[in-house]
BATISE-128073 format. One record per residue: residue in three letters; chain; x, y, z of N, C-alpha, C in turn. Coordinates in steps of 0.001 Angstrom, whole numbers, plus 500000, padded with zeros to 6 digits. Layout:
BEGIN
+---------+--------+--------+--------+--------+--------+--------+--------+--------+--------+--------+
: residuo : cadena :    n_X :    n_Y :    n_Z :   ca_X :   ca_Y :   ca_Z :    c_X :    c_Y :    c_Z :
+---------+--------+--------+--------+--------+--------+--------+--------+--------+--------+--------+
:     ala :      A :      X :      Y :      Z :      X :      Y :      Z :      X :      Y :      Z :
...
+---------+--------+--------+--------+--------+--------+--------+--------+--------+--------+--------+
# end
This chain:
BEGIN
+---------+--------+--------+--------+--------+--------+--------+--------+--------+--------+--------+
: residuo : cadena :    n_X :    n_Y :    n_Z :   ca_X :   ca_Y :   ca_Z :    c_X :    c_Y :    c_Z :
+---------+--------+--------+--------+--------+--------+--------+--------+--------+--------+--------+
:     unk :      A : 609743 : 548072 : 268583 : 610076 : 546846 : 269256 : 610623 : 545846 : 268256 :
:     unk :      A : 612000 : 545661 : 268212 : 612263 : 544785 : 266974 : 612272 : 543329 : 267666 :
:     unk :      A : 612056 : 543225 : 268246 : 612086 : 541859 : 268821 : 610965 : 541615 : 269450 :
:     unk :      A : 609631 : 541883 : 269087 : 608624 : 541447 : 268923 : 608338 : 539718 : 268345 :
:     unk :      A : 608128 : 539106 : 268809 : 607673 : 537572 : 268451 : 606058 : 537631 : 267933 :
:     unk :      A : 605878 : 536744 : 267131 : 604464 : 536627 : 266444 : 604681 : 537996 : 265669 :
:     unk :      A : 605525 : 538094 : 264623 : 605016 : 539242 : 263732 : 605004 : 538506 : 262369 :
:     unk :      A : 604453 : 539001 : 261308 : 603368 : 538452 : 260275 : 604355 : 537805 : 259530 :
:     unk :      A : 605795 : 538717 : 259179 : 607117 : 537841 : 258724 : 607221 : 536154 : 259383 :
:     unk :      A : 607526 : 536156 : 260390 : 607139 : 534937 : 261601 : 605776 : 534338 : 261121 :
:     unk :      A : 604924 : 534584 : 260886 : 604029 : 533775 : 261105 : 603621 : 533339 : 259339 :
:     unk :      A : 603917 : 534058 : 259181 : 603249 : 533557 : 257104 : 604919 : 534084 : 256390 :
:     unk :      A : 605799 : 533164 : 256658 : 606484 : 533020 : 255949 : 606745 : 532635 : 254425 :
:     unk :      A : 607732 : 533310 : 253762 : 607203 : 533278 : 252242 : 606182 : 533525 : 251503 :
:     unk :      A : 605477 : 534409 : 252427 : 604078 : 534982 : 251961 : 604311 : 536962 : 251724 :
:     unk :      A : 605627 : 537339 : 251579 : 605884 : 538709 : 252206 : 605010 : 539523 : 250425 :
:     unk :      A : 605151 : 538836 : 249488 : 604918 : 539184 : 248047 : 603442 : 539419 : 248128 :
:     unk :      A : 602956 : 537790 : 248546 : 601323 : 538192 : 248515 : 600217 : 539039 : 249830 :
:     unk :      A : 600940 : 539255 : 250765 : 600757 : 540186 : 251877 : 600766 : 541508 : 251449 :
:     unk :      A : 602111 : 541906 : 250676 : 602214 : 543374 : 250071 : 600771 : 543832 : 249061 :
:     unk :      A : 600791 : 542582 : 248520 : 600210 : 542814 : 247031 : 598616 : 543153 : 247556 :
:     unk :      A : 598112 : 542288 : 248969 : 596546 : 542515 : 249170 : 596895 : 543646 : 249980 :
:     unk :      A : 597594 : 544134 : 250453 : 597459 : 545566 : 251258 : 597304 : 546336 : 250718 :
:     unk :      A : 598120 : 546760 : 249491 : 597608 : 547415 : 248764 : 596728 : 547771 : 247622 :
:     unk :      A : 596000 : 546457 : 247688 : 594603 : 546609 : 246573 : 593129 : 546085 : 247989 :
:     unk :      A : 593331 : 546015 : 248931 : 592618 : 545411 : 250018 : 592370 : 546259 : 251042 :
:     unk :      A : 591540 : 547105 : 250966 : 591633 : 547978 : 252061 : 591188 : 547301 : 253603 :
:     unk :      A : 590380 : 546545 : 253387 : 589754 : 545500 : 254481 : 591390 : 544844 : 254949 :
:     unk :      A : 592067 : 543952 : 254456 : 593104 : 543307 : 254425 : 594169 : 544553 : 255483 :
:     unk :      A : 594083 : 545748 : 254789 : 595399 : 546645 : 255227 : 595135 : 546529 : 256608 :
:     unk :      A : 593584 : 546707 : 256771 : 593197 : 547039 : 258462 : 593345 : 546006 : 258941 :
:     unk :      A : 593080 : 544780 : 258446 : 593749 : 543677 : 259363 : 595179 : 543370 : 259848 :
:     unk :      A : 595693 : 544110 : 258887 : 597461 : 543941 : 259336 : 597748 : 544730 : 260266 :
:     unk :      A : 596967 : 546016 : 260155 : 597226 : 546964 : 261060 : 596920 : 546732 : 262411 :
:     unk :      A : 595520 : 546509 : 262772 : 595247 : 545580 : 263922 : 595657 : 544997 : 264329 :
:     unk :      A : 596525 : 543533 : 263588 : 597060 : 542739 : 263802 : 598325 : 543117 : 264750 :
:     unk :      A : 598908 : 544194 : 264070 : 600094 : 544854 : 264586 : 600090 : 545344 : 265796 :
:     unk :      A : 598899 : 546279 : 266074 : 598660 : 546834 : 267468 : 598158 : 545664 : 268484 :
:     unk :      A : 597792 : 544922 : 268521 : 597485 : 543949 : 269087 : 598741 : 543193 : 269257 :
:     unk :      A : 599534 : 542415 : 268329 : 600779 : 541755 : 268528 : 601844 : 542974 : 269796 :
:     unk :      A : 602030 : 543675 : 269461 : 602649 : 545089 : 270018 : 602040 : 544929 : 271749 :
:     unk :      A : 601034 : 545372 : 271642 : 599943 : 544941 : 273443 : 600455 : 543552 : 273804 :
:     unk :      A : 599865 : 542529 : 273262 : 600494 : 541225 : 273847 : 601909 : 541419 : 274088 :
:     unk :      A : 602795 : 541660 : 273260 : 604013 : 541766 : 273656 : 604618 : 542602 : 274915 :
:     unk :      A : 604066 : 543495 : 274849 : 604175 : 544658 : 276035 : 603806 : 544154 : 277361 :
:     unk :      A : 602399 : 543417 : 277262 : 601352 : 542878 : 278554 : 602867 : 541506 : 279238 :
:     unk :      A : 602865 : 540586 : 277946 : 604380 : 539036 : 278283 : 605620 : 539751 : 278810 :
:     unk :      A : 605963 : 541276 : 277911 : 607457 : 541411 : 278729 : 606910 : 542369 : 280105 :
:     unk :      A : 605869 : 542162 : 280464 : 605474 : 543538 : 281530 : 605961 : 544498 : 281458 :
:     unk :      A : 605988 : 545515 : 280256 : 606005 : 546571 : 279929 : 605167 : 547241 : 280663 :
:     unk :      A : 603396 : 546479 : 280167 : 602390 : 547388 : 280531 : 601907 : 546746 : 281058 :
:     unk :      A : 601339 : 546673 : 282612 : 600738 : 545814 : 283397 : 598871 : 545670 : 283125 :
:     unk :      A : 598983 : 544518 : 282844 : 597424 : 544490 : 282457 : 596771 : 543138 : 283323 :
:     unk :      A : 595849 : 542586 : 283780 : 595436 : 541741 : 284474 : 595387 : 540696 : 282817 :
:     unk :      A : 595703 : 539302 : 283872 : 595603 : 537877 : 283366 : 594204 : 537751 : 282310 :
:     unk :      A : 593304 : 538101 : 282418 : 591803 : 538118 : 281565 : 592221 : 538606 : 280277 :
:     unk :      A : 592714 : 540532 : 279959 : 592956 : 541016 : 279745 : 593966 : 540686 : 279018 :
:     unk :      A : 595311 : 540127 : 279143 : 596327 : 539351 : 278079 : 595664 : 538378 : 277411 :
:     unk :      A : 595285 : 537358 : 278376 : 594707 : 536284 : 277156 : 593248 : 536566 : 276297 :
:     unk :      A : 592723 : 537878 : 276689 : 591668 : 538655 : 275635 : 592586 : 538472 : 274559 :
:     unk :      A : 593791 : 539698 : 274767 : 594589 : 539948 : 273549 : 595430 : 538718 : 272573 :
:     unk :      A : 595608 : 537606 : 273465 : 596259 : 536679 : 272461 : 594656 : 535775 : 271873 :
:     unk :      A : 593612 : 535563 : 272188 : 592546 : 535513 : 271526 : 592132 : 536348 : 270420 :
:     unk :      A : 592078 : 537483 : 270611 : 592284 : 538622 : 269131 : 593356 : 538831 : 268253 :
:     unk :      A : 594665 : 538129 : 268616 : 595547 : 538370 : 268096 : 595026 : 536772 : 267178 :
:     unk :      A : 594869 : 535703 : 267690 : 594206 : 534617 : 266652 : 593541 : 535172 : 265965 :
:     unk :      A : 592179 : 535104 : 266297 : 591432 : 535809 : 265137 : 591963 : 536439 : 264277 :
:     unk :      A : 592027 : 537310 : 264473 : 592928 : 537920 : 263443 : 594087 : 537310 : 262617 :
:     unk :      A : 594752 : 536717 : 262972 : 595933 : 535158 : 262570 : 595156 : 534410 : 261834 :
:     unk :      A : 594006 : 534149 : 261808 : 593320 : 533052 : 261033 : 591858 : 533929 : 260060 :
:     unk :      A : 591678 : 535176 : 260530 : 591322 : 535810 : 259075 : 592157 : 536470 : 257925 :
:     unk :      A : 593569 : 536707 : 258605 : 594532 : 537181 : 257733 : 594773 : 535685 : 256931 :
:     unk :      A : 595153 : 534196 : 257280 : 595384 : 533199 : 256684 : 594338 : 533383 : 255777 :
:     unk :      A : 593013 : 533085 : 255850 : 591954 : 533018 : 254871 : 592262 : 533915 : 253521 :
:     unk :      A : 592412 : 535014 : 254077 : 592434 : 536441 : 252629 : 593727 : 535763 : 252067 :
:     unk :      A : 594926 : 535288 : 252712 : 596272 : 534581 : 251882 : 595854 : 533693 : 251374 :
:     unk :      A : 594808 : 532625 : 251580 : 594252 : 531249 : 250596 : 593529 : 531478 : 249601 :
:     unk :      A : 592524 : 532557 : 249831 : 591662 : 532756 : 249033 : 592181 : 533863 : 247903 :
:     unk :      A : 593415 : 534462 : 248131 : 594043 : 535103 : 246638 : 595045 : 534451 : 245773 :
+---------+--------+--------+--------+--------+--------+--------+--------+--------+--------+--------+
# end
């Protein structure tokens, strides 16, 4: 899906150096990107009705997709 909105480029801009750098010494970190990804991917799918999912159910996923948005910020402040 290249036209996915909310992807990590998009969202932590000018951060692509120190993103690389904790993925690969961060194994905790990698799984958050990864998550991050499958989750961004679902929301996206659920907004373009790709995949029909009930109203609860999307805004579950853009709630986890925060979380995740704001523990990935933390691991970028704190390196």
């Amino acid at each position: 899906m290249a036209n996915t909105p909310h992807t990590l480029q998009d969202e932590f801009p000018g951060e692509a150096a120190k993103i690389s750098a904790l993925k690969t010494s961060d194994a905790h970190f990698a799984r958050l990107l990864e998550e991050y990804d499958s989750v961004n991917d679902k929301v996206h799918r659920a907004e373009a009705r790709i995949d029909a999912v009930s109203e609860e159910h999307e805004q579950g996923l853009r709630r986890q997709r925060s979380r995740l948005k704001d523990q990935i910020r933390s691991a970028l402040s704190a390196a």
